[in-house]
C-alpha positions as CSV (number, residue, x, y, z in Angstrom):
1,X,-11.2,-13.6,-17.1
2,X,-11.9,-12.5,-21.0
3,X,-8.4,-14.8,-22.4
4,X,-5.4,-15.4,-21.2
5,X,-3.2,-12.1,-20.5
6,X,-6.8,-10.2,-19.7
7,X,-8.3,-9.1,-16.5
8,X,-11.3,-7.6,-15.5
9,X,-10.9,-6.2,-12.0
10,X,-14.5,-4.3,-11.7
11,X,-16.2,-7.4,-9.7
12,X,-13.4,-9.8,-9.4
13,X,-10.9,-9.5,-6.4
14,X,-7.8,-11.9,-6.2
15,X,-7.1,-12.5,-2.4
16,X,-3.7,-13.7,-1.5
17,X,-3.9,-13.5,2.2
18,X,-5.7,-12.5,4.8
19,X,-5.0,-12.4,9.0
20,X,-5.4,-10.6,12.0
21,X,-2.4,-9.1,13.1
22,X,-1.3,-5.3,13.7
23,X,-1.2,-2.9,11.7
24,X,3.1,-2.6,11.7
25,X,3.3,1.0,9.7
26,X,2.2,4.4,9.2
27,X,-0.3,6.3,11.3
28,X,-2.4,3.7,12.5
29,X,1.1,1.7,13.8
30,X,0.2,-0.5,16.4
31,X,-4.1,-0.8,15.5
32,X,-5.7,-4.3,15.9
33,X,-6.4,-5.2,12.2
34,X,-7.7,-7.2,9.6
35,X,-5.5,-7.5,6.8
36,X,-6.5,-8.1,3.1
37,X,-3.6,-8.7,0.7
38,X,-4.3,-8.6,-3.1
39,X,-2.5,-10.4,-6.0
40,X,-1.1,-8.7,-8.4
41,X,1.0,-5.5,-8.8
42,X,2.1,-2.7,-11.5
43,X,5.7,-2.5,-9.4
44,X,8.6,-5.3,-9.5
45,X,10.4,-3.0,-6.3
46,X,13.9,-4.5,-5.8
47,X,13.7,-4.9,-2.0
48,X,10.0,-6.0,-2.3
49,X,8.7,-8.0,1.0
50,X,5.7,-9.4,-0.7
51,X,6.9,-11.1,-4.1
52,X,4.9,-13.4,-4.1
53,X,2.1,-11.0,-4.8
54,X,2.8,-9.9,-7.5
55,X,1.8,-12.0,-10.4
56,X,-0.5,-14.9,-11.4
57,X,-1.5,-17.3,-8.7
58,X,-3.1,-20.0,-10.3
59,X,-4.7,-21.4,-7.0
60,X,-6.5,-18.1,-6.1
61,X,-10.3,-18.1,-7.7
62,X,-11.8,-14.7,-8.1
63,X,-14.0,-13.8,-5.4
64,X,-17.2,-11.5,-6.0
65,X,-17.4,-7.9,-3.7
66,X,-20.2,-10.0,-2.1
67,X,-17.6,-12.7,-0.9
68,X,-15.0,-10.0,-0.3
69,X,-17.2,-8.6,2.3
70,X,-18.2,-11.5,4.2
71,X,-14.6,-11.9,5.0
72,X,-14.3,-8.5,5.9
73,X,-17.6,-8.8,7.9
74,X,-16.5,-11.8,9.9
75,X,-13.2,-10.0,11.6
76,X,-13.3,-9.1,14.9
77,X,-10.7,-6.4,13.4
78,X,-12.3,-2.8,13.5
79,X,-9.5,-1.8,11.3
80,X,-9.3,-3.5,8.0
81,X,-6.1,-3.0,6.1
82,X,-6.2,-3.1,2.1
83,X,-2.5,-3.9,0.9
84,X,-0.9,-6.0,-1.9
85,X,0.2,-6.7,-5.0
86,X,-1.7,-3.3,-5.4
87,X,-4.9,-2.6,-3.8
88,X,-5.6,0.5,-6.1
89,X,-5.9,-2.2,-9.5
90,X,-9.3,-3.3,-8.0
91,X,-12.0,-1.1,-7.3
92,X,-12.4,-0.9,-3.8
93,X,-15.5,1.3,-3.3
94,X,-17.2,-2.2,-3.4
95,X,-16.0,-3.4,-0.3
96,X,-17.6,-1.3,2.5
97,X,-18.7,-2.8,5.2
98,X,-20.6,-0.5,8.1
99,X,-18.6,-0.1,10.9
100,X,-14.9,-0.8,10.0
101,X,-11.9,1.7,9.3
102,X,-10.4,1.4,5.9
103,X,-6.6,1.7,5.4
104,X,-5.6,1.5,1.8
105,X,-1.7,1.1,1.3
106,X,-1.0,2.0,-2.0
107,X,2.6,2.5,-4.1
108,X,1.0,5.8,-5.1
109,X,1.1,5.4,-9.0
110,X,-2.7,4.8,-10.1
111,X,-5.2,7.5,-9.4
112,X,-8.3,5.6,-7.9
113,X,-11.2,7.9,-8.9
114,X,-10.2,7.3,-12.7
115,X,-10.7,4.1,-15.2
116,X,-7.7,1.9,-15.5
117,X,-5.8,0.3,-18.4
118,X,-2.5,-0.8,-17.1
119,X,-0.3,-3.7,-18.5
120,X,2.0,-5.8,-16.1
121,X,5.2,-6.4,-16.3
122,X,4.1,-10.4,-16.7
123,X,2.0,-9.6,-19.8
124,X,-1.8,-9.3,-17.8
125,X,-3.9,-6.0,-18.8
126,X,-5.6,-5.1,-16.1
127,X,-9.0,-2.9,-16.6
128,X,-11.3,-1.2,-14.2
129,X,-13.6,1.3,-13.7
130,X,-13.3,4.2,-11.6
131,X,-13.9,4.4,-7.6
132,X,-16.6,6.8,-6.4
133,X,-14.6,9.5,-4.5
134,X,-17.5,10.4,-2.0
135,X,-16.6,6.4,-0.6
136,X,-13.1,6.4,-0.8
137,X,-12.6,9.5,0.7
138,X,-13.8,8.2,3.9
139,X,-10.8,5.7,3.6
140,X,-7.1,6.6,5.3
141,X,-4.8,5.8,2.5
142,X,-1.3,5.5,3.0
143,X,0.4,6.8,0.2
144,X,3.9,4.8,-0.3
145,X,6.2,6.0,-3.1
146,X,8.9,3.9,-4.0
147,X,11.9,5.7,-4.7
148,X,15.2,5.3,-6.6
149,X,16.3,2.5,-3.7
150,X,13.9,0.4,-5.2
151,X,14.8,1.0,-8.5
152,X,11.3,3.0,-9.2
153,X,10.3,6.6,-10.8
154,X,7.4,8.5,-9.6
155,X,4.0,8.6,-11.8
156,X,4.3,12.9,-11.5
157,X,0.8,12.9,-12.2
158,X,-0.4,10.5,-9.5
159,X,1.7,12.3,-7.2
160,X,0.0,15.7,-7.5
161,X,-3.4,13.7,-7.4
162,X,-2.3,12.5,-3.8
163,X,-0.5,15.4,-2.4
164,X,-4.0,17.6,-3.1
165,X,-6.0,14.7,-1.2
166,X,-6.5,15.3,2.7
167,X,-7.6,12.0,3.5
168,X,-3.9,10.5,2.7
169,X,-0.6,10.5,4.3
170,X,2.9,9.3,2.5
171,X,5.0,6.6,4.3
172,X,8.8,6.3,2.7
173,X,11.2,3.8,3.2
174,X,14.9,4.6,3.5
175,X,18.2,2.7,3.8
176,X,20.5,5.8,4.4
177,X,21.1,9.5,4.1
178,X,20.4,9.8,0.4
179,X,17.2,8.6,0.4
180,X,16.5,11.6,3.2
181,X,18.0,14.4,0.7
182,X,16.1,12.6,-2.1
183,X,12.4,12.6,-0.3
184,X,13.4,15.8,0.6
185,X,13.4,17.0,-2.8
186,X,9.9,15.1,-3.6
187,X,8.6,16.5,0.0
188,X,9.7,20.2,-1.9
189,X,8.5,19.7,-5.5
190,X,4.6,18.6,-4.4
191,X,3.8,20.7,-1.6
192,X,3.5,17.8,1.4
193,X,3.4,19.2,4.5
194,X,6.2,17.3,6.4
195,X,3.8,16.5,9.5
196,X,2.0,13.8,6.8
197,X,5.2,12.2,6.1
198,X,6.1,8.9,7.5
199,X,9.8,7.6,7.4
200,X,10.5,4.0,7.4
201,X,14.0,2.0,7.5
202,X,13.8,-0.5,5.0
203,X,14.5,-4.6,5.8
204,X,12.8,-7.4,7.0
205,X,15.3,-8.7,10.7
206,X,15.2,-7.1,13.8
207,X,18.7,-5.4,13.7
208,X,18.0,-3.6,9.9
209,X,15.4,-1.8,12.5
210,X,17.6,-0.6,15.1
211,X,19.4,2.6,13.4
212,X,19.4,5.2,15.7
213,X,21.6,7.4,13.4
214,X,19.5,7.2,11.0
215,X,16.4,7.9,13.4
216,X,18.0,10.8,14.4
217,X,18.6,12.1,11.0
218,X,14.5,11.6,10.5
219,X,14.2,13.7,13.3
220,X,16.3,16.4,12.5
221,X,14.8,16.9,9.1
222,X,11.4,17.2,10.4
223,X,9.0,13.8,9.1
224,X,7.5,11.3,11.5
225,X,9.4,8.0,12.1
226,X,7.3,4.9,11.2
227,X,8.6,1.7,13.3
228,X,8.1,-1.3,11.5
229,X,6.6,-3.3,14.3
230,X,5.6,-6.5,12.8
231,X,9.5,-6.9,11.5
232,X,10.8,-6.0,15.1
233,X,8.5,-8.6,16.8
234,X,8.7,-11.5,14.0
235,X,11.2,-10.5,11.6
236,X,10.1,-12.0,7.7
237,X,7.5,-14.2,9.2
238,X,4.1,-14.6,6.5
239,X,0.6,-13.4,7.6
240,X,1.9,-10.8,10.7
């Protein structure tokens, strides 16, 4: 840390969680994985499941890429799962380890293989350099837009960047028939072919999970359903 509101992100990683579990989303659903959740986040998204993540933690101490991957190393987990906060603020292409999967799930605004000045919404600048896209491309990165349900606006920019990548998939999450017609619209405007879209109902109980109407809808307009597994089988429970 260079003073008080300033972070440098290129060999510094903020950890706020990590567990085995499954993976619960996307297009690995269901994968035994290793999860690392970071702290912070460029978002404040209304319906947010991981608050806690997003700003200063005082009782997290940076950890070195070296450290990082020991933990990483010392899973059982083939599949490792980079999430947050917002895994795309740290530079990730220092984390390899041979023989594990990446999954990188990211809200889809910050374009990885470019330097970063951002500010957060709690006064931090955050700075780092870009990721090598010869390592990253190797990585499956779920690409997760937040939408006008969670009171967001898409980075236009960022969004072509990801629809021209072919290592990436997108994963929404709806609450009802609007949100459909509205991804529909985004689906149109950047080209994504519909078979790399993955539809999720948002809320963290058992019973927000069960729509069936609205599964069928998902259906009927073409995209992949994405079961949130880990909220059918423990609801809002911390570290599954």
């Amino acid at each position: 840390m260079i003073n008080d509101k300033r972070l440098i992100l290129n060999n510094s990683f903020y950890i706020s969680e990590s567990f085995n579990s499954i993976q619960g989303e996307g297009n690995c659903a269901g994968a035994l994985s290793f999860f690392v959740r970071f702290q912070y986040c460029n978002l404040t998204c209304s319906w947010c499941d991981s608050k806690f993540s997003w700003g200063e933690n005082k009782n997290l101490q940076a950890q070195t890429p070296e450290q990082v991957k020991e933990l990483i190393q010392a899973s059982s987990s083939p599949n490792i799962i980079l999430t947050g906060g917002e895994p795309t603020l740290y530079q990730l292409d220092q984390l390899v380890v041979e023989g594990k999967k990446y999954h990188i799930e990211t809200n889809g605004t910050i374009i990885p293989t470019e330097s970063l000045e951002t500010n957060l919404d709690d006064g931090y600048k955050i700075e780092r350099a870009a990721m090598d896209e010869n390592i990253i491309k190797n990585f499956n990165w779920v690409v997760s837009p937040k939408m006008s349900n969670a009171k967001q606006e898409l980075n236009e920019r960022a969004m072509q960047y990801w629809a021209s990548k072919n290592y990436c998939v997108f994963k929404f999450i709806i609450s009802n028939s609007d949100d459909i017609k509205e991804i529909n619209e985004t689906v149109k405007q950047f080209a994504i072919p519909k078979e790399k879209v993955y539809l999720g109902i948002e809320g963290v109980t058992k019973e927000s999970q069960l729509n069936a109407n609205l599964v069928d809808e998902i259906i009927v307009n073409g995209y992949n359903f994405s079961p949130r597994l880990h909220v059918l089988l423990w609801g809002n429970k911390r570290k599954k």
